[in-house]
VMD Tcl script that builds the backbone (N, CA, C; Angstrom):
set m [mol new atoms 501]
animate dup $m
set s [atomselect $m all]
$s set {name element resname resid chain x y z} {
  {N N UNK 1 A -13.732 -54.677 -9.148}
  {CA C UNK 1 A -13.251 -54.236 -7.842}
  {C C UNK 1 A -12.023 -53.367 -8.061}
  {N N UNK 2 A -12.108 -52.249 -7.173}
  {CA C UNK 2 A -11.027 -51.499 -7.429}
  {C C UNK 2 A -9.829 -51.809 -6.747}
  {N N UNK 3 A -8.554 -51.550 -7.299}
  {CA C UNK 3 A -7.260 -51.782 -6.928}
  {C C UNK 3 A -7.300 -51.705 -5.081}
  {N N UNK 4 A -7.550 -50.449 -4.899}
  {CA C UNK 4 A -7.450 -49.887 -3.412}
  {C C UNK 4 A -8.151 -50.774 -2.585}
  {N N UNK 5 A -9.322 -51.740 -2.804}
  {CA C UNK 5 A -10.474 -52.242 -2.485}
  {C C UNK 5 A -9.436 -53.159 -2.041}
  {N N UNK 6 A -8.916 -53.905 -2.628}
  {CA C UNK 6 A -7.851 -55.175 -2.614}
  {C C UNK 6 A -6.544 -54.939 -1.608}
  {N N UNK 7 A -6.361 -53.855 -1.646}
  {CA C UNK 7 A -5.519 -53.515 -0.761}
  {C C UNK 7 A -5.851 -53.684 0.628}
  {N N UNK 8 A -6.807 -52.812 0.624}
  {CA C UNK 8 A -7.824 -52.362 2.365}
  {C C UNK 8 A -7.761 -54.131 3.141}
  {N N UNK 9 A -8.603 -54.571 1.507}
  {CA C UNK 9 A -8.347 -56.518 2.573}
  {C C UNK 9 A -6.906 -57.061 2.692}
  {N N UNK 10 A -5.980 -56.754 2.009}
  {CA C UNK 10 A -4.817 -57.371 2.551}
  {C C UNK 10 A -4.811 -56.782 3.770}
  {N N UNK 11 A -4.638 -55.568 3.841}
  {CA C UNK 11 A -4.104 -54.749 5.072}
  {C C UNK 11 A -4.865 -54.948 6.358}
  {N N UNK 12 A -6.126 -55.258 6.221}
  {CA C UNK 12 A -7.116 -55.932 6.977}
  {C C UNK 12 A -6.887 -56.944 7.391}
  {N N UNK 13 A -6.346 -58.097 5.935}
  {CA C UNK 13 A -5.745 -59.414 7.032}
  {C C UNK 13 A -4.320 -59.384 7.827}
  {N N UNK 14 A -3.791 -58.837 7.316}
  {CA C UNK 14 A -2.596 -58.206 8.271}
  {C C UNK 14 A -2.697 -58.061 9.654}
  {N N UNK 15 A -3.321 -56.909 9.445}
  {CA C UNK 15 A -3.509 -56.725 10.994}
  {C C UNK 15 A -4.720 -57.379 11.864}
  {N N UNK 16 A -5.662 -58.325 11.142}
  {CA C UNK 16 A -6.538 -58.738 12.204}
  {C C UNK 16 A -5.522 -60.293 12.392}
  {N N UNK 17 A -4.709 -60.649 11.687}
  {CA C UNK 17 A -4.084 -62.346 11.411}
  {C C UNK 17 A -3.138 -62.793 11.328}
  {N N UNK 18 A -1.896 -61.216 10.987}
  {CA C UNK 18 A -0.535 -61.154 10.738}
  {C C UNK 18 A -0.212 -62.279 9.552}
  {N N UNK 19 A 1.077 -61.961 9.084}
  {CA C UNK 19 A 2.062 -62.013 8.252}
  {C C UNK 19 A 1.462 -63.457 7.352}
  {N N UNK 20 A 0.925 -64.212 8.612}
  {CA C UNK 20 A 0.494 -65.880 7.847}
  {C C UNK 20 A -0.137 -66.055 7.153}
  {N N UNK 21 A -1.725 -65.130 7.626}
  {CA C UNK 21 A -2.757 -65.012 6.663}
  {C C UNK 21 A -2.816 -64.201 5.219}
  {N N UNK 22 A -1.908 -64.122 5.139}
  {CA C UNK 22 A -1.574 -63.321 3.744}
  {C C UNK 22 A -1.519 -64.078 2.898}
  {N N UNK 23 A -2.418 -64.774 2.047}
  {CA C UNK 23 A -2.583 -65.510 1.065}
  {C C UNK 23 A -3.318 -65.340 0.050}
  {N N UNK 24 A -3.010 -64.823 -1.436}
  {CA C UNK 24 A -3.867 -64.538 -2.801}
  {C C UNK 24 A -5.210 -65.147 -2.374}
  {N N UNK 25 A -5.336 -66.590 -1.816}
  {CA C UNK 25 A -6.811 -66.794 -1.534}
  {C C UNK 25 A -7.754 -66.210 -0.878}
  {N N UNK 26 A -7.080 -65.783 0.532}
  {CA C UNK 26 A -7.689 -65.235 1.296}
  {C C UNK 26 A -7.950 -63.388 1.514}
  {N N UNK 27 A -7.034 -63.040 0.740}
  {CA C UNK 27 A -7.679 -61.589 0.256}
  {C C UNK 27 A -8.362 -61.749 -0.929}
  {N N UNK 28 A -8.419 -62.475 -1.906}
  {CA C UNK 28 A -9.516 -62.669 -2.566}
  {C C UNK 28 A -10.815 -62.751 -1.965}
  {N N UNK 29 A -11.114 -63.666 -1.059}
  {CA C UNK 29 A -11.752 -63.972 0.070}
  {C C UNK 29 A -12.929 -62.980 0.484}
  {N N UNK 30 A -11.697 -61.959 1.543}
  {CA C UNK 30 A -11.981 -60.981 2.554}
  {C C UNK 30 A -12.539 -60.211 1.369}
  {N N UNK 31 A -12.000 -59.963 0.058}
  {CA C UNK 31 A -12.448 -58.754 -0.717}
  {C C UNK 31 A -13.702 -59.282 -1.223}
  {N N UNK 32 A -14.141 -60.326 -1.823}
  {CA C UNK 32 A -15.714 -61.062 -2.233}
  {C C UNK 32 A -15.285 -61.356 -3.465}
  {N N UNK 33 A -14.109 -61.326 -4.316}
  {CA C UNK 33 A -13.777 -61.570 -5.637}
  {C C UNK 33 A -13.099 -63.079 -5.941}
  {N N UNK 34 A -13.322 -63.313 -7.062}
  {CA C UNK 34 A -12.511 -64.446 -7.272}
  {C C UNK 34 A -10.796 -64.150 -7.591}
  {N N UNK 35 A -10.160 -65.587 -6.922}
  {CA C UNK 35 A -8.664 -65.310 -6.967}
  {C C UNK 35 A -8.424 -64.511 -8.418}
  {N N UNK 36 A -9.397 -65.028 -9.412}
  {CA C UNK 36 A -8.529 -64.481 -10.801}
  {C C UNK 36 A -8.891 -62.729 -11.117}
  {N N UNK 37 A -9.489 -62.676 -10.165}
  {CA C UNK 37 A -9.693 -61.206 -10.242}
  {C C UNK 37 A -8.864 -60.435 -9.550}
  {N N UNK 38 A -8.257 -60.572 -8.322}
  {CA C UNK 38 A -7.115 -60.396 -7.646}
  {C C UNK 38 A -5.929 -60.757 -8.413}
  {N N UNK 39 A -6.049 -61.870 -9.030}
  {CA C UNK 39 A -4.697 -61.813 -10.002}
  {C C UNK 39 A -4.377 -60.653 -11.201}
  {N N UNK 40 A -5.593 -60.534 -11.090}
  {CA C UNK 40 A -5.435 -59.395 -12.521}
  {C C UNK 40 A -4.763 -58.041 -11.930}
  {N N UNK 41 A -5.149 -57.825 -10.921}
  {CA C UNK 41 A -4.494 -56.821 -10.616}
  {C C UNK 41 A -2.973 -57.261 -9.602}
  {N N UNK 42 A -2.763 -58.006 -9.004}
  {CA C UNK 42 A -1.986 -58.573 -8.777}
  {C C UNK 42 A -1.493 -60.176 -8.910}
  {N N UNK 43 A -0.290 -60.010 -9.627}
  {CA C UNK 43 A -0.159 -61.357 -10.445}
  {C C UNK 43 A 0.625 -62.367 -9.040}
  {N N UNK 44 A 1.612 -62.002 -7.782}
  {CA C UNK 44 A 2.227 -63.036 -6.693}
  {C C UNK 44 A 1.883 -62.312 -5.696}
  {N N UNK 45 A 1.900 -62.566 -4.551}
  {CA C UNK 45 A 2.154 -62.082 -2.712}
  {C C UNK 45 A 2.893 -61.047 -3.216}
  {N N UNK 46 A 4.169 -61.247 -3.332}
  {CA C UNK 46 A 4.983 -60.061 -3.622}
  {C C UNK 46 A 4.435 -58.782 -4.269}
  {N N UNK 47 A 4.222 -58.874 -5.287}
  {CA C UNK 47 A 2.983 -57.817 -5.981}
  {C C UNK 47 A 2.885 -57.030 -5.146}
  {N N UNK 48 A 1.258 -57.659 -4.569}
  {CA C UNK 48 A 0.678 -57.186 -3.661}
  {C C UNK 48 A 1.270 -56.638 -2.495}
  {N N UNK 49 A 2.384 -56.832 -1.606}
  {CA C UNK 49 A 2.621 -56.622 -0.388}
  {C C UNK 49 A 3.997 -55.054 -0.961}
  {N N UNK 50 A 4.569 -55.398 -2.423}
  {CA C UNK 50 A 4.932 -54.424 -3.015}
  {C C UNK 50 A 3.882 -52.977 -3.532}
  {N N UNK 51 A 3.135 -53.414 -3.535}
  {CA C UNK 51 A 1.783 -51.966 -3.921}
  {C C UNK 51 A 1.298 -51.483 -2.488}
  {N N UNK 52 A 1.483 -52.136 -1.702}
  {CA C UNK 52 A 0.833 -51.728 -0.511}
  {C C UNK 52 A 1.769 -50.885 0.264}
  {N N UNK 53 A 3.063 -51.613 0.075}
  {CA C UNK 53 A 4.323 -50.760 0.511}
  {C C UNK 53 A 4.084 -49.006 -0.164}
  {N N UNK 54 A 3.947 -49.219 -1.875}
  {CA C UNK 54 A 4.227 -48.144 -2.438}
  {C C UNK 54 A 3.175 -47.161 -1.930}
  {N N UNK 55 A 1.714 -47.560 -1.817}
  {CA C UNK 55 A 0.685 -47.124 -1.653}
  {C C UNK 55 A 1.423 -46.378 -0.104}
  {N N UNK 56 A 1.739 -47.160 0.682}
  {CA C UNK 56 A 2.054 -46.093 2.061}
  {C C UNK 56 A 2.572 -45.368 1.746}
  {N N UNK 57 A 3.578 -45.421 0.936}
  {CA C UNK 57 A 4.976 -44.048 0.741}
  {C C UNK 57 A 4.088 -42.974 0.038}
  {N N UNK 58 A 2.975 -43.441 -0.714}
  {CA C UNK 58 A 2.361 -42.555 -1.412}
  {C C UNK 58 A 1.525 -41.600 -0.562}
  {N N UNK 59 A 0.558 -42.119 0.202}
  {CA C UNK 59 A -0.299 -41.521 1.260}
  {C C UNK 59 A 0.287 -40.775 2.581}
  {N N UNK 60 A 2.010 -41.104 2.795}
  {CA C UNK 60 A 2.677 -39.801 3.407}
  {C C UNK 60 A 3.446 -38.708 2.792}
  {N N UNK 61 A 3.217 -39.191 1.422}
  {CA C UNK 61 A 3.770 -37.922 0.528}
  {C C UNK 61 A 3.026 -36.931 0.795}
  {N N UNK 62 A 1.812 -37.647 0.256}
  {CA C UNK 62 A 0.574 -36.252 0.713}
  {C C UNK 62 A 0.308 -36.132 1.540}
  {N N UNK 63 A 0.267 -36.416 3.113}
  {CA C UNK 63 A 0.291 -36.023 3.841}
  {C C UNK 63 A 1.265 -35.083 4.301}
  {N N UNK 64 A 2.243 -35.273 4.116}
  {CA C UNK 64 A 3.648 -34.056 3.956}
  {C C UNK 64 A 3.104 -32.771 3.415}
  {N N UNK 65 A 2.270 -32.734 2.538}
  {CA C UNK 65 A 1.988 -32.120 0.776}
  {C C UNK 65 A 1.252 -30.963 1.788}
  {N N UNK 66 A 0.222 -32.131 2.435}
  {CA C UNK 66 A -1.095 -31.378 3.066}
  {C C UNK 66 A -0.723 -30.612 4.210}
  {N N UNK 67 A 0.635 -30.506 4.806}
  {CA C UNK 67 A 0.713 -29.480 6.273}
  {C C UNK 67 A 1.111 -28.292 5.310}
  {N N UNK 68 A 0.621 -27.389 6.618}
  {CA C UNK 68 A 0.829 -25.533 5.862}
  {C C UNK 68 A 2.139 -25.024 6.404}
  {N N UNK 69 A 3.458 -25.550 6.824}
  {CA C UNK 69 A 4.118 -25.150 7.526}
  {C C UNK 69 A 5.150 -24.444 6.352}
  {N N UNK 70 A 6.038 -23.730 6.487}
  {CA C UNK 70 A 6.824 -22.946 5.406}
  {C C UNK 70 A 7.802 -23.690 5.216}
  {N N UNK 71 A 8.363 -24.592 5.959}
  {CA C UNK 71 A 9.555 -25.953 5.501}
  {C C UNK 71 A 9.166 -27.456 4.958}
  {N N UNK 72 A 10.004 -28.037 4.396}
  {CA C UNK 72 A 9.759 -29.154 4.312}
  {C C UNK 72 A 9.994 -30.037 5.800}
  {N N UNK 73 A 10.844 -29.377 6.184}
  {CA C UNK 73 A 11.111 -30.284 7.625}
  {C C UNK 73 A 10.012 -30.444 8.422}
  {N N UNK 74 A 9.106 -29.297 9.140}
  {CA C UNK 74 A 8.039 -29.041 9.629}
  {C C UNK 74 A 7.091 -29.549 9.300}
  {N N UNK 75 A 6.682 -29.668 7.928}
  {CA C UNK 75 A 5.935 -30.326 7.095}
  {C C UNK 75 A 5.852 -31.948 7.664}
  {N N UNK 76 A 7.044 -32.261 7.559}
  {CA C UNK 76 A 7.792 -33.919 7.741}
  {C C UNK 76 A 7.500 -34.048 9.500}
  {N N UNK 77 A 6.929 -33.297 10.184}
  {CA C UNK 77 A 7.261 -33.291 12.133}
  {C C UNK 77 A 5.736 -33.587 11.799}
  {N N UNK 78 A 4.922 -32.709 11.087}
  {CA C UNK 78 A 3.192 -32.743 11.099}
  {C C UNK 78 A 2.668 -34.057 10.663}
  {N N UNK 79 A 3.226 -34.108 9.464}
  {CA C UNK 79 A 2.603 -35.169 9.384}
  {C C UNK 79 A 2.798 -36.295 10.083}
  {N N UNK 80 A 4.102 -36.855 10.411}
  {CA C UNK 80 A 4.558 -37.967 11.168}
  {C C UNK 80 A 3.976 -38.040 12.689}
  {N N UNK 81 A 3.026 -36.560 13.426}
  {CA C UNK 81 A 2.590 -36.766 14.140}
  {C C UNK 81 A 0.732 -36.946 13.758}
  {N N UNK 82 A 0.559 -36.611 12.498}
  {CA C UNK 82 A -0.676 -36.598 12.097}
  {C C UNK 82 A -0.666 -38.144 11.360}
  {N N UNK 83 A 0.059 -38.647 11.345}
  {CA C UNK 83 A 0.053 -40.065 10.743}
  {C C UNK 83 A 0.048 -41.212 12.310}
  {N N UNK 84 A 0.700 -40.850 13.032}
  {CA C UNK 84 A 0.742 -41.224 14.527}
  {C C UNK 84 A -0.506 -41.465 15.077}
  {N N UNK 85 A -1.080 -40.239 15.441}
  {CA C UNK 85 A -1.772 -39.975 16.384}
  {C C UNK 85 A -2.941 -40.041 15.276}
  {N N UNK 86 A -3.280 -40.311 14.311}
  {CA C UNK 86 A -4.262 -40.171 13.644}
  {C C UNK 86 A -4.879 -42.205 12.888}
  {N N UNK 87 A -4.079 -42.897 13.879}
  {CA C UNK 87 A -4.560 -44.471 13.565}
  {C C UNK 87 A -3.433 -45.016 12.546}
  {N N UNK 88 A -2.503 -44.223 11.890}
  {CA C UNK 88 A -1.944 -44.996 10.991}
  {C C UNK 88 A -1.035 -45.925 11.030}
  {N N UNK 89 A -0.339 -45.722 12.271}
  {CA C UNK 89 A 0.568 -46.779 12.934}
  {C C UNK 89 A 0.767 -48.039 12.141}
  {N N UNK 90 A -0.383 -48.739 13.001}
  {CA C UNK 90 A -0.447 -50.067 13.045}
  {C C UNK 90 A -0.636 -50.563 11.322}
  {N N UNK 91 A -1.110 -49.739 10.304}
  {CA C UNK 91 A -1.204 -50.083 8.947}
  {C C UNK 91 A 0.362 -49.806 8.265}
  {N N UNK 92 A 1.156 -49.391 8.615}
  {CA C UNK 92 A 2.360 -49.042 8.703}
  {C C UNK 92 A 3.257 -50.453 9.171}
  {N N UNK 93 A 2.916 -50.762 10.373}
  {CA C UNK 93 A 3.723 -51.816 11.065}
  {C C UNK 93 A 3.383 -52.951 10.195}
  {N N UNK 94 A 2.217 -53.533 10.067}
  {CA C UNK 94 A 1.919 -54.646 9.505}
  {C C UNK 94 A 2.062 -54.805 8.123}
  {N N UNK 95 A 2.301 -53.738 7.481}
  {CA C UNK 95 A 2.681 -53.538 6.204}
  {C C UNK 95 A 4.195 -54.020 5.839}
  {N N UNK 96 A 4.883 -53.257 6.799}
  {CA C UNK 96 A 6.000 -53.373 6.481}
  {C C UNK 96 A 6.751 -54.725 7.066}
  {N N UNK 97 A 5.782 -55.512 7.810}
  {CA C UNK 97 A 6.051 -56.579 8.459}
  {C C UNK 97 A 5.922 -57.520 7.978}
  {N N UNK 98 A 5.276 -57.435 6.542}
  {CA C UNK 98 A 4.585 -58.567 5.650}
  {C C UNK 98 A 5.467 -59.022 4.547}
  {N N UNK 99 A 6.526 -57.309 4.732}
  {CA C UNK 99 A 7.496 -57.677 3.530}
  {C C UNK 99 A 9.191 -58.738 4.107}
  {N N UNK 100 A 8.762 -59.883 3.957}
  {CA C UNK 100 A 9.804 -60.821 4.692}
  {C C UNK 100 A 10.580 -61.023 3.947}
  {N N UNK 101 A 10.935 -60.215 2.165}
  {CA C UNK 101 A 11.734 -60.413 1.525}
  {C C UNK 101 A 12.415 -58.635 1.717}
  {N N UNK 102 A 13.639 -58.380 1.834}
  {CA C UNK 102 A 13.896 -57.491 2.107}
  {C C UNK 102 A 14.140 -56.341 0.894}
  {N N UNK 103 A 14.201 -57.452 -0.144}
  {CA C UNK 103 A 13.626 -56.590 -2.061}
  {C C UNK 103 A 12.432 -55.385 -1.983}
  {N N UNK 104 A 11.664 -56.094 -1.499}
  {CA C UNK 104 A 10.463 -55.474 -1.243}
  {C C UNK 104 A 10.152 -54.357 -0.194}
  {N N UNK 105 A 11.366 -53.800 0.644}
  {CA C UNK 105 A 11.541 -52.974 1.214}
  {C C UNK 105 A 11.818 -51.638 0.384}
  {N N UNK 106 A 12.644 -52.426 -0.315}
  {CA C UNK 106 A 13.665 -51.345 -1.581}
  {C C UNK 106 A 12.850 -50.267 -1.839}
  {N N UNK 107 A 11.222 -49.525 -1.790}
  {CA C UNK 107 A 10.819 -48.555 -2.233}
  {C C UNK 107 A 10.652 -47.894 -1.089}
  {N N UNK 108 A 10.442 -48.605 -0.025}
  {CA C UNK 108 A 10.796 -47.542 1.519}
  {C C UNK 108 A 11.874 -47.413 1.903}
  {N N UNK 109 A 13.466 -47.846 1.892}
  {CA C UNK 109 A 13.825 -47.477 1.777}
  {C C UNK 109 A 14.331 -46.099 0.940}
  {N N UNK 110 A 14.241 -46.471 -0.092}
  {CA C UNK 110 A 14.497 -45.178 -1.029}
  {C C UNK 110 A 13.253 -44.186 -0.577}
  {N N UNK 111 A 12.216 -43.554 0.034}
  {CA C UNK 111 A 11.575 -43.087 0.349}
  {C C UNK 111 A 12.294 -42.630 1.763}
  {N N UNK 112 A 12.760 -43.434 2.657}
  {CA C UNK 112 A 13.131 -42.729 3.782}
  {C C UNK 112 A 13.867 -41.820 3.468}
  {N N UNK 113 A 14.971 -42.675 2.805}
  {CA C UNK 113 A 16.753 -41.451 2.010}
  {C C UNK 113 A 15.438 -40.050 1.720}
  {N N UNK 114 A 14.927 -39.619 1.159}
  {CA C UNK 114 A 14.376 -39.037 0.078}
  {C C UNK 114 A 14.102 -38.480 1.635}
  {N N UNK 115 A 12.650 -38.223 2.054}
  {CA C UNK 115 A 12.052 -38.207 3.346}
  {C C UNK 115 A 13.602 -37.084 4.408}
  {N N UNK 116 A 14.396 -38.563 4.366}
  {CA C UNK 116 A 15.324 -37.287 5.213}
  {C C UNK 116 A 16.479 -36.779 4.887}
  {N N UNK 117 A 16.110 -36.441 3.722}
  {CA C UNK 117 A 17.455 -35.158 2.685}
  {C C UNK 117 A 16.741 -34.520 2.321}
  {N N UNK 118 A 15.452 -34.170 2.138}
  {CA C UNK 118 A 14.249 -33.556 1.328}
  {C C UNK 118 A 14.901 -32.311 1.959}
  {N N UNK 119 A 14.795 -30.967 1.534}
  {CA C UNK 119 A 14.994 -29.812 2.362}
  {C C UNK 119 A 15.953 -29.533 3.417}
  {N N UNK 120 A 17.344 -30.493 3.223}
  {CA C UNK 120 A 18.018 -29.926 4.764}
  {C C UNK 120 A 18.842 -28.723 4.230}
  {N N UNK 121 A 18.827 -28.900 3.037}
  {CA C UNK 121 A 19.998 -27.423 2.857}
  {C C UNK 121 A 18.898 -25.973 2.662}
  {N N UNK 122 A 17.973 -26.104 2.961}
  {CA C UNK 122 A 17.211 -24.926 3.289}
  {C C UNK 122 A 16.996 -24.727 4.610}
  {N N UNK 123 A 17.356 -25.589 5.244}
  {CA C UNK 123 A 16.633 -25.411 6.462}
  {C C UNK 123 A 18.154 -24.269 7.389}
  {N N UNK 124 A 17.526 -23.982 8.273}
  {CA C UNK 124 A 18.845 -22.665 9.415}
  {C C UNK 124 A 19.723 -23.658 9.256}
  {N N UNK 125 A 19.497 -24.970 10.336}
  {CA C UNK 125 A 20.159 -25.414 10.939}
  {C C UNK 125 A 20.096 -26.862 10.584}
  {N N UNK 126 A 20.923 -27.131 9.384}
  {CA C UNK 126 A 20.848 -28.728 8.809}
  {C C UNK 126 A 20.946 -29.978 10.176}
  {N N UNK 127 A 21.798 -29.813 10.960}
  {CA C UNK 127 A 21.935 -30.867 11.731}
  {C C UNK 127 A 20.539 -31.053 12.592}
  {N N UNK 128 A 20.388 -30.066 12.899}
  {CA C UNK 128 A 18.987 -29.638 14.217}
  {C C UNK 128 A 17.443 -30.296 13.534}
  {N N UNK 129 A 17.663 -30.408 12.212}
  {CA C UNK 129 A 16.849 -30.904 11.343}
  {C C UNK 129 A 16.769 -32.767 11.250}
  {N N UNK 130 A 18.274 -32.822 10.689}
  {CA C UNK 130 A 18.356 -34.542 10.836}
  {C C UNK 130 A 17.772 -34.975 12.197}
  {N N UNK 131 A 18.527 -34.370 13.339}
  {CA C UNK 131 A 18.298 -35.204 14.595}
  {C C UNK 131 A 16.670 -34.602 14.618}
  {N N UNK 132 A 16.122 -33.561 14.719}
  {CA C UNK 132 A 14.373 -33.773 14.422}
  {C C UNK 132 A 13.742 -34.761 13.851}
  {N N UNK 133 A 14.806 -35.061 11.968}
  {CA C UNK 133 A 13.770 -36.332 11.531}
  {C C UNK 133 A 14.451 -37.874 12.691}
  {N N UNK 134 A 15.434 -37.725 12.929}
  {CA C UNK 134 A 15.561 -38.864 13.368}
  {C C UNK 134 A 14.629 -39.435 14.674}
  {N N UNK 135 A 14.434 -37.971 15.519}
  {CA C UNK 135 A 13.555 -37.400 16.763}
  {C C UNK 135 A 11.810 -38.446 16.061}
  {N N UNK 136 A 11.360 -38.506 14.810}
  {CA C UNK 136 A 10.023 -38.407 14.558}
  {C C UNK 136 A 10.297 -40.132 14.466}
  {N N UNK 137 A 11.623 -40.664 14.047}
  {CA C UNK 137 A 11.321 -42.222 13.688}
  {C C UNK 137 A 11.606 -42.362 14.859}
  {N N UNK 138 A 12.422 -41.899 15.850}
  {CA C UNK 138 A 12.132 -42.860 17.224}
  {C C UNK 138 A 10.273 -42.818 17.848}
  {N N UNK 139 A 9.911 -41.662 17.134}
  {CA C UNK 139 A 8.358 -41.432 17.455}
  {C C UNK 139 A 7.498 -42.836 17.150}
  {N N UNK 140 A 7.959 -42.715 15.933}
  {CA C UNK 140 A 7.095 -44.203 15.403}
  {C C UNK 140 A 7.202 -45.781 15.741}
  {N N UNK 141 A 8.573 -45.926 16.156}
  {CA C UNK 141 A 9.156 -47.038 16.783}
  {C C UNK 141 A 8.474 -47.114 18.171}
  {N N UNK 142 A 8.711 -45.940 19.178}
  {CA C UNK 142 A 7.856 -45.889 20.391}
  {C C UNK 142 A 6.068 -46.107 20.365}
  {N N UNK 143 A 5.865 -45.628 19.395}
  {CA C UNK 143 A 3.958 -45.644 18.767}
  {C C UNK 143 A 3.505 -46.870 18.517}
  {N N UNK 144 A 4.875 -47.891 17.899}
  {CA C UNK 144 A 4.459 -49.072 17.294}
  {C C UNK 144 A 4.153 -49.655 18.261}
  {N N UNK 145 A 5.476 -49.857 19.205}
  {CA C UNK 145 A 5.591 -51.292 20.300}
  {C C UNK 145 A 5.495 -50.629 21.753}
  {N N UNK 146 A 4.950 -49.496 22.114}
  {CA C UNK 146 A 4.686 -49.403 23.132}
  {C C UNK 146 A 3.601 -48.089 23.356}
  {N N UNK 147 A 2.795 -47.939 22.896}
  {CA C UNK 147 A 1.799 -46.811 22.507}
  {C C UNK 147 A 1.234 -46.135 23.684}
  {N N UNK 148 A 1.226 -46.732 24.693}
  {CA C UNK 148 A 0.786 -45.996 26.035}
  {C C UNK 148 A 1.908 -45.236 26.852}
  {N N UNK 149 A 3.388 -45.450 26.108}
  {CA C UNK 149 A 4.409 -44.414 26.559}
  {C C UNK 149 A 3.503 -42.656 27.026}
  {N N UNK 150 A 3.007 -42.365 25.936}
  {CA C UNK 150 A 2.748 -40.914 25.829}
  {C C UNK 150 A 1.308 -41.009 25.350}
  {N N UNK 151 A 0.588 -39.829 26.118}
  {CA C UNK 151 A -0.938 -39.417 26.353}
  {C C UNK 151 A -0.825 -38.606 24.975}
  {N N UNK 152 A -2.532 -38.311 24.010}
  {CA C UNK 152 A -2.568 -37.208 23.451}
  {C C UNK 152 A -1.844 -35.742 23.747}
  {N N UNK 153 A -1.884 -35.323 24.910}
  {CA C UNK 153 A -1.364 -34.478 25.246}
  {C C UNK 153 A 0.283 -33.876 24.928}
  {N N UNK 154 A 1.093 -35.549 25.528}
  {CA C UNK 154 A 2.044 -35.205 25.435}
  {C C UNK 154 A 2.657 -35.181 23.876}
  {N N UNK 155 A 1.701 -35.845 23.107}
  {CA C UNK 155 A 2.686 -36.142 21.616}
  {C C UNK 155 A 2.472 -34.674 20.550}
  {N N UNK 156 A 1.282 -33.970 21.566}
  {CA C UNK 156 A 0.952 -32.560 21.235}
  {C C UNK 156 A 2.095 -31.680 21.441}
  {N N UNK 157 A 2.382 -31.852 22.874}
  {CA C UNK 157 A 3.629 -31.349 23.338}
  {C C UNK 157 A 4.942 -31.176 23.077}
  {N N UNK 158 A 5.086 -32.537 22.408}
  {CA C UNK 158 A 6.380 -33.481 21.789}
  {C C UNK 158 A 6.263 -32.795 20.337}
  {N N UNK 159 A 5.324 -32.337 19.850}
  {CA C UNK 159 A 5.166 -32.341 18.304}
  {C C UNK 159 A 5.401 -30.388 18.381}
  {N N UNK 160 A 4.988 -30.092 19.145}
  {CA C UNK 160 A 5.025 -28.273 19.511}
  {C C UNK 160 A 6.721 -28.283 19.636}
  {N N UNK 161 A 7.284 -29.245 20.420}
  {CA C UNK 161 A 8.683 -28.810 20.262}
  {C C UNK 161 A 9.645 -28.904 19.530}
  {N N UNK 162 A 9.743 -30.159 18.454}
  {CA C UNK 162 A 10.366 -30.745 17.920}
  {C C UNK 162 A 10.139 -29.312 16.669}
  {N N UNK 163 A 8.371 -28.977 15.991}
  {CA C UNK 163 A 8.040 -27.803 15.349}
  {C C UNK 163 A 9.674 -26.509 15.538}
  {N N UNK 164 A 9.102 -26.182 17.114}
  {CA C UNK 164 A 9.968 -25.189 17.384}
  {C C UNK 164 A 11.777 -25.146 16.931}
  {N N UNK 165 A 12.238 -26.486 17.372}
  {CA C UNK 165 A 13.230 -26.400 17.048}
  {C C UNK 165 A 13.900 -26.212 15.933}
  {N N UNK 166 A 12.512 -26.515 14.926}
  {CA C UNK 166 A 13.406 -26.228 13.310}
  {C C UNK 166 A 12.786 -24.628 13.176}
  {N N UNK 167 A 12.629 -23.889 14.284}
  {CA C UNK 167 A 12.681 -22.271 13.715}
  {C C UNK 167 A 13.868 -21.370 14.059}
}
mol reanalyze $m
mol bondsrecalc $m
mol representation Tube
mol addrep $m
């Protein structure tokens, strides 16, 4: 079974069971493998809820990677609305909700720092930039715990301006 395979079922029990059901047994389980096969690739909880962390930071790198915009900032508005509005939310929330040791934060953190210093001294207008990225995490905070704030439309809208402002 592949690494990623093991993941998908944690992240699966996460969000269908929250934080409790997170047990080496039971993603063993959900995945069809035996615990010692899950151990092999992950030896505690921690491990695991640490790869899954990294695995996110990894899959918005490239998503960053993947917008065509000429900044990094712009880049950072697309994806955070293409990560939004595109289901990733909630694998995000429960992810990061699982990590109840705050060690295990330590690679998203260092990913945010990174995330929002990436490109400000290229950008016109460094400040107009921070408060943009800061503009995209109130995005995600609003997406998490209250998702019917704003229609497709408007996060189209929201995402056209926030764009504009870093030109």
């Amino acid at each position: 079974m592949r690494r990623d395979e093991l993941l998908d079922a944690a992240e699966c029990l996460l969000t269908e069971h929250g934080t409790g059901a997170l047990t080496l047994a039971a993603v063993a389980e959900r995945a069809g493998v035996s615990k010692g096969g899950l151990l092999y690739h992950f030896n505690s909880k921690e491990a695991l809820v640490r790869a899954m962390i990294e695995r996110l930071i990894a899959d918005f790198d490239r998503l960053v990677a993947q917008q065509g915009h000429d900044s990094y900032g712009k880049n950072y508005v697309a994806a955070t609305f293409a990560a939004v509005c595109g289901g990733q939310l909630r694998r995000w929330a429960v992810v990061t909700g699982a990590a109840g040791d705050p060690a295990l934060l330590a690679p998203l953190r260092e990913a945010l720092t990174r995330w929002f210093r990436e490109g400000l001294d290229a950008e016109a207008d460094p400040m107009t930039a921070q408060v943009v990225r800061l503009a995209c995490e109130g995005l995600w905070e609003i997406a998490t715990h209250a998702p019917a704030v704003y229609t497709p439309e408007q996060y189209r809208d929201l995402e056209r301006h926030l764009l504009s402002m870093l030109d």
